[in-house]
N, C-alpha and C positions, 0 to 999 in steps of 0.2 A: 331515465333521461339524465347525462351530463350535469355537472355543474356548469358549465360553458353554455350546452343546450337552453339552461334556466337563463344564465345571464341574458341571452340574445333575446330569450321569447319576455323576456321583461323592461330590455331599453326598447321595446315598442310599446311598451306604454307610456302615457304622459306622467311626466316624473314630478313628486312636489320639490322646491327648490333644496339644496343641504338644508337640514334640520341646525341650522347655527344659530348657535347664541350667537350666537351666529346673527341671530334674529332678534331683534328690540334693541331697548335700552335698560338699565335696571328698573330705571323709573317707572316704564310703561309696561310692567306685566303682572302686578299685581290686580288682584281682586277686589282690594278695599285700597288701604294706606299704600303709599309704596312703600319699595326699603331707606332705612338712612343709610346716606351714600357718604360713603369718606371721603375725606380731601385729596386730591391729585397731587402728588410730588410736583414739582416744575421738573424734574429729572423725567419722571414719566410724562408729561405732557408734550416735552420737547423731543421725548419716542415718537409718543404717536403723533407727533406735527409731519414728520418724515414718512409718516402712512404704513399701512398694514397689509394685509392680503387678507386675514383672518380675524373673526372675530369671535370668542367662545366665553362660555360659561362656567364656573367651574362653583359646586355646593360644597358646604364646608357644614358635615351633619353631625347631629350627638348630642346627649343628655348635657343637662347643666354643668357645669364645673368641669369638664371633662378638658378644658383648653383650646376650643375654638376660634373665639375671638386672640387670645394671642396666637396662635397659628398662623390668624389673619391678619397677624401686625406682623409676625416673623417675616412672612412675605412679601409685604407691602413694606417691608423695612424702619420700622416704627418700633420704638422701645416695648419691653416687655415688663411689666413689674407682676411676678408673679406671687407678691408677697400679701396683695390687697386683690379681694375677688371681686370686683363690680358684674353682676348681672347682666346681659343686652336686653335691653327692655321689647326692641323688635329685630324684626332682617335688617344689617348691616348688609352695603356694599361697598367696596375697593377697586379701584381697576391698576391694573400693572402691565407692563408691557413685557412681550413673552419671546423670545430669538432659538428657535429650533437648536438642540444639543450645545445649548449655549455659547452660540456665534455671537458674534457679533453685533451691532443695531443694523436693523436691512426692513427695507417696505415687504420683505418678505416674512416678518414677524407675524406675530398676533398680538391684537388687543383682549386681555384677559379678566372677564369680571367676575371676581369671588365673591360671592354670598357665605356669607354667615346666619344660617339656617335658626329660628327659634321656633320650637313647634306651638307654644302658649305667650304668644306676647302680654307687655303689662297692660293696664289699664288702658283704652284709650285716650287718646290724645284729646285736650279739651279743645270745642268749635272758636272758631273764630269769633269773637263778640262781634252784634249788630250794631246797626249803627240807634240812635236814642230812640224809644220810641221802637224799634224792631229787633226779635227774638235773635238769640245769638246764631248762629249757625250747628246745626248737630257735630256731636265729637264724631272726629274719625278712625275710622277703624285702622288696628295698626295691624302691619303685615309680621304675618307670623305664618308656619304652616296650614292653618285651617283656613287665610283668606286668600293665599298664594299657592299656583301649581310650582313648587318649587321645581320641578325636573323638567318644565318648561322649554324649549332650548337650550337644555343643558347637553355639555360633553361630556362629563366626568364629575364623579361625587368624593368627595373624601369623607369620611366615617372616621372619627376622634373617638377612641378607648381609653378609658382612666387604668391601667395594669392593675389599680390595686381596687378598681370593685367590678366586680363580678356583674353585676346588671348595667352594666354601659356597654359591656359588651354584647349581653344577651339582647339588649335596644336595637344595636345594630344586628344580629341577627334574625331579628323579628323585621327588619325593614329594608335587608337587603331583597328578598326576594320582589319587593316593587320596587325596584330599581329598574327603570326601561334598559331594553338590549344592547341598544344603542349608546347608554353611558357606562364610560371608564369606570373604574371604582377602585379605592386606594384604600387601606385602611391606619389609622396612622394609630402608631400604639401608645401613647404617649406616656411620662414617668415610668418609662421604663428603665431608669437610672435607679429607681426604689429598692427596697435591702429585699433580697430575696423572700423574707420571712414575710413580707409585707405583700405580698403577688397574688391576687386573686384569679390574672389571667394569664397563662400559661402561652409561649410563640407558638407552641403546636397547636392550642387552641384554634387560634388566629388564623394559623397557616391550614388548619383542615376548613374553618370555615372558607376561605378563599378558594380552597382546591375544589369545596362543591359548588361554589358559586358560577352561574352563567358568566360567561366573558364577552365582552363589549363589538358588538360587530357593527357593520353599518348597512342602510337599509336596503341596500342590492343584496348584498351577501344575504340576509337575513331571508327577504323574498325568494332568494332560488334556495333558502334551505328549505321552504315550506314545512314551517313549525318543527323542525327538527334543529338539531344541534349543527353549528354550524362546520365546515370540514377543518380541519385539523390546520392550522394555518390561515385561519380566515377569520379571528377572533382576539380579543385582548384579554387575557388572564386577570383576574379581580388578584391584586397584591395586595404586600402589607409592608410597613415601615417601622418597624423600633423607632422612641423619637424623645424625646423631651424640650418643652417648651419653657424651661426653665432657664436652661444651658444653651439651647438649638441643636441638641445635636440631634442629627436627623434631617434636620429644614431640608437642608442642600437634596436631600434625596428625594422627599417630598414635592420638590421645585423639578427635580429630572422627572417624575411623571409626566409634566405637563409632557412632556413630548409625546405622549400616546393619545391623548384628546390631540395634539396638535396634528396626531398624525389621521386618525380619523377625519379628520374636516379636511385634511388633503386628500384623503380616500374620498371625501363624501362629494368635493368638486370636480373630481377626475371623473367621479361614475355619472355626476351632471353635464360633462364634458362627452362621455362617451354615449350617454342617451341621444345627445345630441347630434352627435353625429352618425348616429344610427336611424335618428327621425331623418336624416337628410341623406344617407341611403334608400330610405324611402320613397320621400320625396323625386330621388331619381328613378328609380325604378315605377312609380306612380307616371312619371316623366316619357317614360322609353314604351309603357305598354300605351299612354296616349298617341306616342309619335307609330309604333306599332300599329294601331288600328288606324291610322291615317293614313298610314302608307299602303294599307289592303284597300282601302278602300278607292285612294286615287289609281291603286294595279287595276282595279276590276274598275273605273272609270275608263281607264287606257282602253283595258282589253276589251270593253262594248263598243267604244268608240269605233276600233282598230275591225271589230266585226259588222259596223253598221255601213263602215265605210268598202267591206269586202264583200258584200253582199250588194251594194248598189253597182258595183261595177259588174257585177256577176249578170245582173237585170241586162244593163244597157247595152254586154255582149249580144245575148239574147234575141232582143226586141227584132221586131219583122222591121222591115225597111220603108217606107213609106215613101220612097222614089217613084 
């Protein structure tokens, strides 16, 4: 069977909505605690006052000290002091506003929320004291990997590499392969400005692990590969970025990813678009074999009619005369 074949026999089924982070808020998908959510620019608010089309997700994953959370301030535009290493104690969130290959501001953007992924958050947070006379409230649980489906409605994962230790890289190879299909995945290499003698991790490294890596397809495509690879031009290649979060260099390239989630979620509304109006070829064709059996049925009302009426005259010819 076609790839084409697949597509058709599967927008008749009932389609779940685009998979978008489409879907929630940061706040509402956690498991226990939600994440702590960064403060909004007034620059990006008065984006999204002007409205969006789009709404995505984007994880920002990696062992400690690897440059995460500055990652997530390079983008959000926020100072870097990479001279003092503060900890995140759980899932940070940022939202930033996102203009396809870096147009313009247009309602055709995305609203874009990065997580800054912790796989063991700190201590919980202590409960809210009761009031006198009644027990405090239990501590809550803070969001970290183990109380949050991080890949949730997500688009796309970025994976942060330290170049100069060897197990931040081997982390992300151990957790690329649950990476769902359907998300992007970038890998950012970071300190890669470090003196060569100091390199634990090698760009061919890097670059073979992406080349075995699955690539990001969306869930039509995926359905008519049934469990195979998807066709050659029907998928997004898992990349990689030299970067350092010390200088920025890199960010900007980092930043041109988003346009492959951004491009996904246009894929993922067009193929919602096009289920659609596939369910409504149906509907017409459901339409036509109703009006179909209507119309045989009032023929063969005619044509009894037409014979009940040609037979009684057929009698009256007939009949003896009773003069």
């Amino acid at each position: 069977m076609s790839v084409l074949h697949k597509f058709k026999s599967i927008f008749k089924k009932d389609a779940q909505p685009p998979g978008s982070p489409h879907q929630g808020s940061a706040a509402s998908s956690s498991g226990g605690g939600g994440p702590h959510i960064w403060p909004m620019s007034d620059e990006t608010k008065a984006q999204l006052a002007r409205g969006v089309k789009y709404n995505l997700r984007i994880a920002i994953r990696g062992m400690r000290k690897v440059g995460k959370t500055s990652l997530m301030a390079r983008l959000t535009g926020r100072p870097v002091d990479v001279r003092k290493y503060t900890p995140t104690p759980e899932i940070a969130a940022a939202t930033i506003y996102f203009a396809a290959g870096g147009g313009a501001d247009s309602s055709e953007g995305a609203k874009i929320e990065l997580w800054d992924i912790v796989d063991e958050a700190a201590a919980p947070a202590q409960g809210t004291p009761g009031k006198k006379g009644s027990p405090a409230a239990p501590p809550v649980a803070a969001a970290d990997a183990s109380t949050v489906d991080v890949y949730r409605g997500c688009t796309a994962v970025i994976f942060v590499v330290d170049a100069t230790r060897r197990e931040t890289f081997d982390y992300v190879a151990r957790l690329l392969p649950d990476v769902p299909p359907t998300v992007a995945v970038l890998v950012a290499l970071n300190f890669s400005d470090c003196d060569e003698g100091a390199r634990a991790v090698a760009d061919r490294d890097v670059d073979e692990l992406c080349r075995s890596s699955r690539g990001a397809a969306t869930k039509l495509v995926l359905e008519a590969s049934r469990g195979q690879a998807p066709p050659e031009g029907f998928a997004a290649a898992a990349s990689w970025m030299p970067c350092s979060m010390a200088t920025g260099v890199g960010v900007d390239a980092v930043r041109a990813f988003f346009d492959i989630p951004f491009a996904l979620a246009q894929l993922d509304a067009l193929e919602g678009a096009m289920r659609g109006l596939y369910r409504g070829v149906d509907a017409v064709r459901a339409d036509m074999l109703q009006r179909r059996a209507e119309a045989r049925f009032a023929s063969r009302q005619a044509s009894s009619a037409v014979s009940a009426a040609s037979g009684s005259g057929s009698w009256t010819q007939g009949a003896p005369s009773t003069s």
